[in-house]
C-alpha positions in Angstrom: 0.0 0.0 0.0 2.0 3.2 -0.8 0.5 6.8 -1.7 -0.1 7.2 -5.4 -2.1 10.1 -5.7 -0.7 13.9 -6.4 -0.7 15.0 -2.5 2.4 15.8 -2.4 3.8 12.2 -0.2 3.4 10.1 -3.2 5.3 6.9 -2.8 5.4 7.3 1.3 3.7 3.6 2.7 0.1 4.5 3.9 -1.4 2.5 7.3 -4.8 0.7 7.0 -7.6 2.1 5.7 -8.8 4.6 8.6 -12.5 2.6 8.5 -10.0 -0.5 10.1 -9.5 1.7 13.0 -13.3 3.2 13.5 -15.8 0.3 12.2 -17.4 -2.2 14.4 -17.2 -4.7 11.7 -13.7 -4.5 11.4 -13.1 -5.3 15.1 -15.4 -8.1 15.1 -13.4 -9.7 12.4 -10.4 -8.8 14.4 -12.1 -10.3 17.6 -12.7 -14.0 15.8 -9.6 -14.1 13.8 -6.8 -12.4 16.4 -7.6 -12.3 19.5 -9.7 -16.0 19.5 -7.2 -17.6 17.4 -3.9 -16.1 18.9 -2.0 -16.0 22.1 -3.0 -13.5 24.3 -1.4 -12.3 27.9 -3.6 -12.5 30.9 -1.7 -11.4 33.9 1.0 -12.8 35.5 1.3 -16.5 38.1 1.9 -14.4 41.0 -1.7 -13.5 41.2 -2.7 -17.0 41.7 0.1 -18.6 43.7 -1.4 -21.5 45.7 -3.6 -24.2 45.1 -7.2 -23.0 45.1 -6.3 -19.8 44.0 -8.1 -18.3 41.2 -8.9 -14.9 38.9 -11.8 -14.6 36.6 -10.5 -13.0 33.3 -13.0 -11.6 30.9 -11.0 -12.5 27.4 -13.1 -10.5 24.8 -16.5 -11.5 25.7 -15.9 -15.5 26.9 -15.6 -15.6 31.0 -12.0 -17.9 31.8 -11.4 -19.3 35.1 -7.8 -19.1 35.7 -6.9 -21.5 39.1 -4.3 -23.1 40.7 -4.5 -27.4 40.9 -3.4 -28.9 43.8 -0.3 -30.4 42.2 0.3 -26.7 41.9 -0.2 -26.7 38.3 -2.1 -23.9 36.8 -5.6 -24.4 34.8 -7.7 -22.9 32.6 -11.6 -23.7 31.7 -14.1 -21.6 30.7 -16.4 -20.2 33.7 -19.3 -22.9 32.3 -20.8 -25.7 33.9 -21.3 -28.9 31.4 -24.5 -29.3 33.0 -26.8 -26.3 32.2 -24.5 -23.7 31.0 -24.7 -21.6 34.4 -21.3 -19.8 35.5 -19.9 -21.5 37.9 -18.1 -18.7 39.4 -19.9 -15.3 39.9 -19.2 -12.2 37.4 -20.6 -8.7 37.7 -22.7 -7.8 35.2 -23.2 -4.2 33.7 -26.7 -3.1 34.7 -29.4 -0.3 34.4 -31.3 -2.0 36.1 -33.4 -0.3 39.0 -32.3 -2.9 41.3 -28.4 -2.3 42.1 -26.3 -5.3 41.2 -25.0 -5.5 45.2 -28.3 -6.1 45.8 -28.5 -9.8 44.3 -28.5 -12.8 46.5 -25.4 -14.5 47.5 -24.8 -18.0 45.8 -22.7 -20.9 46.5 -20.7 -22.0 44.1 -17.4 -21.1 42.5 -13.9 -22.3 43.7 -15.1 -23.8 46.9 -12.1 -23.9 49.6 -8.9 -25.5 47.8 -10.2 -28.6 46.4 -13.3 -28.3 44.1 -15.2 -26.2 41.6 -19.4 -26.0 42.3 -21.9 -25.0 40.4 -24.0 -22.7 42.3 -27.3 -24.1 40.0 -27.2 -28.0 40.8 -24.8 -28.6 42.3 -21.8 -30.2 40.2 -18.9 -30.1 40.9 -15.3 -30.3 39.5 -12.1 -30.9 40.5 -9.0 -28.2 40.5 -8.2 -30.2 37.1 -11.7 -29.8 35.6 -12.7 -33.4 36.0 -16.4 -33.8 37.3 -16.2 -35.4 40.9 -20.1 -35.2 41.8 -23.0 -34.8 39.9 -26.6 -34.8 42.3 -28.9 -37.3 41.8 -27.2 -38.7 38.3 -25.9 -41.8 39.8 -28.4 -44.7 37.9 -28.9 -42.6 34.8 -28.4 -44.4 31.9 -25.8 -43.3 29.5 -23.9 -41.2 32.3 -20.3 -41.5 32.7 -19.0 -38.9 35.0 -15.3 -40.2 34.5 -15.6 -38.6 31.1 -17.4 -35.3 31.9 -14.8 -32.2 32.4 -15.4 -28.3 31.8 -14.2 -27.3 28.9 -10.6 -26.3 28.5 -8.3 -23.4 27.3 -4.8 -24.5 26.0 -3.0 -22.1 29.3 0.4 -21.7 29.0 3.4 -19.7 31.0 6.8 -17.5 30.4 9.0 -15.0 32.6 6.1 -15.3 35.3 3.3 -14.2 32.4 0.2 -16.3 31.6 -1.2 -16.8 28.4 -4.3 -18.6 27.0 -5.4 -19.2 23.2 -9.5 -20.0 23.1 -8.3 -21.7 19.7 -7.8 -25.8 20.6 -6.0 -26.1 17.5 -3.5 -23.0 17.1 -1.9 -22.3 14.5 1.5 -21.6 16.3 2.5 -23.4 18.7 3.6 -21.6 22.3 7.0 -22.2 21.7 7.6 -20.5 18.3 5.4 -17.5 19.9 7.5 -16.6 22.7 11.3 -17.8 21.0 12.2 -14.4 19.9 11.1 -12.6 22.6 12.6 -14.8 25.1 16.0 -14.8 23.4 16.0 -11.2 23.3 15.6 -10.5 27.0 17.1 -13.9 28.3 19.0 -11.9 30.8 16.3 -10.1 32.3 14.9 -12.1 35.4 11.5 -11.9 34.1 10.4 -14.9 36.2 12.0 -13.8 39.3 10.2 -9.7 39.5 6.7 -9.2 41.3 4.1 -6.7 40.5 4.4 -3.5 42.9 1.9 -1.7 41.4 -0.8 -1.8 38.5 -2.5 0.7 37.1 -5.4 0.0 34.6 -5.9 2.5 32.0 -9.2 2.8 29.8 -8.5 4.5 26.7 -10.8 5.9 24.2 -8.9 4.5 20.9 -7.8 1.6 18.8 -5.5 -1.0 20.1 -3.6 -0.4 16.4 -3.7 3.0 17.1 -1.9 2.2 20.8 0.2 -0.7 19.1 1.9 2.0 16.2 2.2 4.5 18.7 4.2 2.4 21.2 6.4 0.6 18.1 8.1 4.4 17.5 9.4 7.3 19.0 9.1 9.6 16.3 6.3 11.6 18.3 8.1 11.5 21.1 9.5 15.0 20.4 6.3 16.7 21.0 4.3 14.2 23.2 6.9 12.9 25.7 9.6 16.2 26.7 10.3 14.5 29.7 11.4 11.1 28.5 13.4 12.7 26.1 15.6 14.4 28.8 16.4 11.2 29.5 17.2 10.0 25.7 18.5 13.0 23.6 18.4 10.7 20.3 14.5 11.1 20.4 14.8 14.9 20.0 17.7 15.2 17.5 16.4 12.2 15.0 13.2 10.3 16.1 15.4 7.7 17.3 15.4 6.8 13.6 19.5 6.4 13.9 19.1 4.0 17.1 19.6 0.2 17.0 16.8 -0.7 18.8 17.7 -4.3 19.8 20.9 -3.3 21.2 18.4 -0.5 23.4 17.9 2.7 24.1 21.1 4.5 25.3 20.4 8.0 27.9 21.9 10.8 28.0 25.5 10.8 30.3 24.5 10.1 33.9 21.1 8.7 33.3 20.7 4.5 33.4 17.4 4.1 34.0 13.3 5.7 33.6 13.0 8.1 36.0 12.5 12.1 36.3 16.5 12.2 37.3 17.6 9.6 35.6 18.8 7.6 38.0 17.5 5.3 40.9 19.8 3.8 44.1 17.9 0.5 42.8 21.0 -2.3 41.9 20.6 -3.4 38.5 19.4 -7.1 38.0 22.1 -9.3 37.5 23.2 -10.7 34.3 22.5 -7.8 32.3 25.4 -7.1 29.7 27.2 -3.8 29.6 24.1 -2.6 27.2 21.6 -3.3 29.5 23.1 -1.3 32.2 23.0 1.6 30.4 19.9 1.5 28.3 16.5 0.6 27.5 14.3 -2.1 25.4 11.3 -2.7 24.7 9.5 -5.4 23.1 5.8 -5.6 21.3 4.2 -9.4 21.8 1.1 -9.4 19.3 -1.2 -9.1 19.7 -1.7 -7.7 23.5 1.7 -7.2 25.2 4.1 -4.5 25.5 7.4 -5.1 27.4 9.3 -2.1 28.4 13.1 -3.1 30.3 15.4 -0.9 32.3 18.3 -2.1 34.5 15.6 -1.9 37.6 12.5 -2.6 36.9 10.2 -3.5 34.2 6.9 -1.9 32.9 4.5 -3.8 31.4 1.2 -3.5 29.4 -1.3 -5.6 28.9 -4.1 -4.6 26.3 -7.8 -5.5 25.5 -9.8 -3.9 22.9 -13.2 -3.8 24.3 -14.7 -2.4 21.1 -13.3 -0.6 18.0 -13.1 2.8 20.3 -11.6 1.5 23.4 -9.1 0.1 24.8 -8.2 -1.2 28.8 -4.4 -1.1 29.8 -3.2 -2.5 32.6 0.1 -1.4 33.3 2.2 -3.6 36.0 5.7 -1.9 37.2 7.4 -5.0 38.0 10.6 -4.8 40.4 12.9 -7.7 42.1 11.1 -9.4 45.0 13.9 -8.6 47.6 14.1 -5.3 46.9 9.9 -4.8 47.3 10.6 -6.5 50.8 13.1 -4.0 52.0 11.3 -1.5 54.7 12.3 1.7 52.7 11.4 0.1 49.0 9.3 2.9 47.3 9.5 2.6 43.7 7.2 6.1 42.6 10.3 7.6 41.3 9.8 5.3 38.2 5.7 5.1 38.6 5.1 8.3 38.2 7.7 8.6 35.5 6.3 6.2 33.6 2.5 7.6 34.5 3.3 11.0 33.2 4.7 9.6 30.2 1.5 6.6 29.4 -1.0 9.4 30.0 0.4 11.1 27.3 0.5 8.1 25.0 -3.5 7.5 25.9 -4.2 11.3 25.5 -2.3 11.7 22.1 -3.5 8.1 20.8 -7.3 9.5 21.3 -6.8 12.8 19.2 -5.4 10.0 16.8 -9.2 8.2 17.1 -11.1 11.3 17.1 -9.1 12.6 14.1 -9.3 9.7 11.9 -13.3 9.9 12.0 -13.3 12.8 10.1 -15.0 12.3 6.7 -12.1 13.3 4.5 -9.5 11.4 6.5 -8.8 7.7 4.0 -5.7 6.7 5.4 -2.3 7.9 7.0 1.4 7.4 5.8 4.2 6.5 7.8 7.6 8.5 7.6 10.7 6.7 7.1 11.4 6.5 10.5 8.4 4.8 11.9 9.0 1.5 9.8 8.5 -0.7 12.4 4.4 0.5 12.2 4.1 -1.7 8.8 4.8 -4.6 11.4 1.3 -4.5 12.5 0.1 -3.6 8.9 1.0 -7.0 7.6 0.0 -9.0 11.1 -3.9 -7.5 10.6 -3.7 -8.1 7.2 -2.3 -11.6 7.4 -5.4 -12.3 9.6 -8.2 -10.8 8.3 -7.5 -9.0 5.0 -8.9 -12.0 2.8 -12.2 -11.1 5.1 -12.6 -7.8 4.1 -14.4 -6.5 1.1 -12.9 -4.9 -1.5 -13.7 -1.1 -1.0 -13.1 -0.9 2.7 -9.4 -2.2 1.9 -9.1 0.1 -1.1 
């Protein structure tokens, strides 16, 4: 796709078609053919540590119960009872009702104690491993075989502490080739080792693509981030278009990490090579997960498009467990950094979303320096370009 017409940037690569960032349509595609078939980051083992632990995740519109087995081993199923279809562990619905949603009737059911999943409607119930243990009543039916009965699965599986499930049984990558660049890349890092100090959840009012291009370059981060580029010069003087990205982000003298100042009495983790001492890397995981490395802490994203026009962030600032423990740990020297600098990311991304919708607006074009944007041109096209007709792609 490059610019052909007498605009004056003919022969400059354009981005999708601006409808692929505002229609409904498009995201449902997107929806069934990315985020159902691909996979996806849902938070990270250390938020279910023990057996009988469990987190309800809402993974674009199907409920997942994420829990911990008693052999320690951690499970996913969706939140659906074989029997009748009732969840078996509670979710909050949206209401408008007149009746608030507090006001419902407590249920039992769910992850009961540390041993078994019950269905709050009959009475069911599963082991930590899925497998039906009890079903009420069913006993001399005819044509029953409990020993065969298990809630339904989702293929779960884990790296540097993440989690990640695909709702497609029969991916078509495996796990392994997913993760293998990515791990290579930041092998030093003790990804597996850090804990989650804080998260903050973001909602913003724009395309995941349009949060995906603008985190893959730094070409706007001239007039969007002035504080970040204190700390790396090279975004001001070229767009960080002259940087070697996979070798990282150098600062300026006297600055080694993401901070106002630059600096942090935090040690570095061990392992890192002279580079990582001294600079920064990030990584983009299609479709949902943004990795962000200094030599002290981590910050991570973790995306889901609710919607064409909206996307939820959860940002975790991940840090080495012994230095959370210490008495005098505070880590808001790189928080709020990194706050300052996200919440101008969101607000720029959504003048991005409200621009787009005007009438006369077709499509963008990417400068040379923000190459690595095609990346996620050909990954949605790959996917669902086949699916679209011919004049919204044109």
């Amino acid at each position: 796709m490059v610019e052909s017409k007498a605009t004056g940037m003919e022969g400059l690569e354009t981005t999708l078609p601006s409808s692929w960032y505002l229609d409904d349509s498009i995201y449902a595609l997107e929806r069934e053919h990315i985020f159902m078939q691909e996979w996806i980051c849902v938070g990270r083992e250390e938020e279910i540590p023990n057996q009988g632990d469990h987190k309800i995740i809402d993974a674009y519109g199907e409920s997942i119960l994420l829990v911990r087995s008693k052999t320690g081993k951690l499970n996913a199923f969706y939140n659906v009872c074989r029997h009748r279809g009732s969840l078996l562990c509670a979710v909050e619905p949206e209401s408008n009702s007149d009746v608030d949603i507090n006001d419902r009737v407590e249920l039992k059911g769910g992850v009961i104690g540390k041993n078994r999943i019950l269905c709050p409607y009959h009475g069911w119930s599963y082991g930590l491993d899925g497998q039906l243990q009890r079903a009420p009543h069913m006993a001399d039916v005819a044509n029953f075989k409990p020993e065969k009965i298990q809630l339904y699965s989702v293929l779960l599986e884990t790296w540097g502490g993440f989690i990640f499930i695909n709702l497609n049984p029969s991916p078509g990558a495996t796990f392994g080739d997913h993760i293998a660049q990515t791990a290579h890349n930041f092998r030093r890092y003790p990804l597996s080792d850090l804990r989650i100090a804080k998260t903050i959840r973001y909602e913003v009012n724009a395309n995941w693509k349009v949060i995906c291009e603008n985190y893959n370059e730094c070409y706007h981060c001239g007039p969007v981030h002035p504080e970040l580029c204190k700390i790396v010069p090279a975004f001001l003087e070229s767009g960080g278009s002259e940087l070697d990205w996979e070798q990282g982000v150098p600062h300026r003298d006297g600055s080694d990490t993401f901070t106002f100042s630059g600096v942090s009495d935090r040690p570095s983790f061990p392992n890192l090579n002279a580079s990582e001492q001294n600079s920064h890397k990030g990584d983009l995981l299609y479709p949902n997960l943004f990795l962000s490395f200094a030599r002290d802490h981590v910050a991570v994203f973790i995306l889901q498009a609710k919607g064409a026009n909206r996307t939820i962030i959860d940002c975790l600032f991940l840090f080495e467990e012994s230095e959370i423990n210490k008495d005098l740990f505070n880590p808001d020297d790189a928080i709020e950094f990194w706050h300052l600098v996200n919440r101008q990311d969101w607000t720029i991304c959504e003048r991005v979303q409200q621009g787009m919708s005007a009438r006369i607006h077709n499509h963008g074009v990417f400068s040379p320096m923000e190459d690595w944007n095609l990346d996620i041109r050909k990954y949605v096209i790959d996917r669902i370009g086949q699916l679209v007709p011919v004049e919204t792609s044109s």
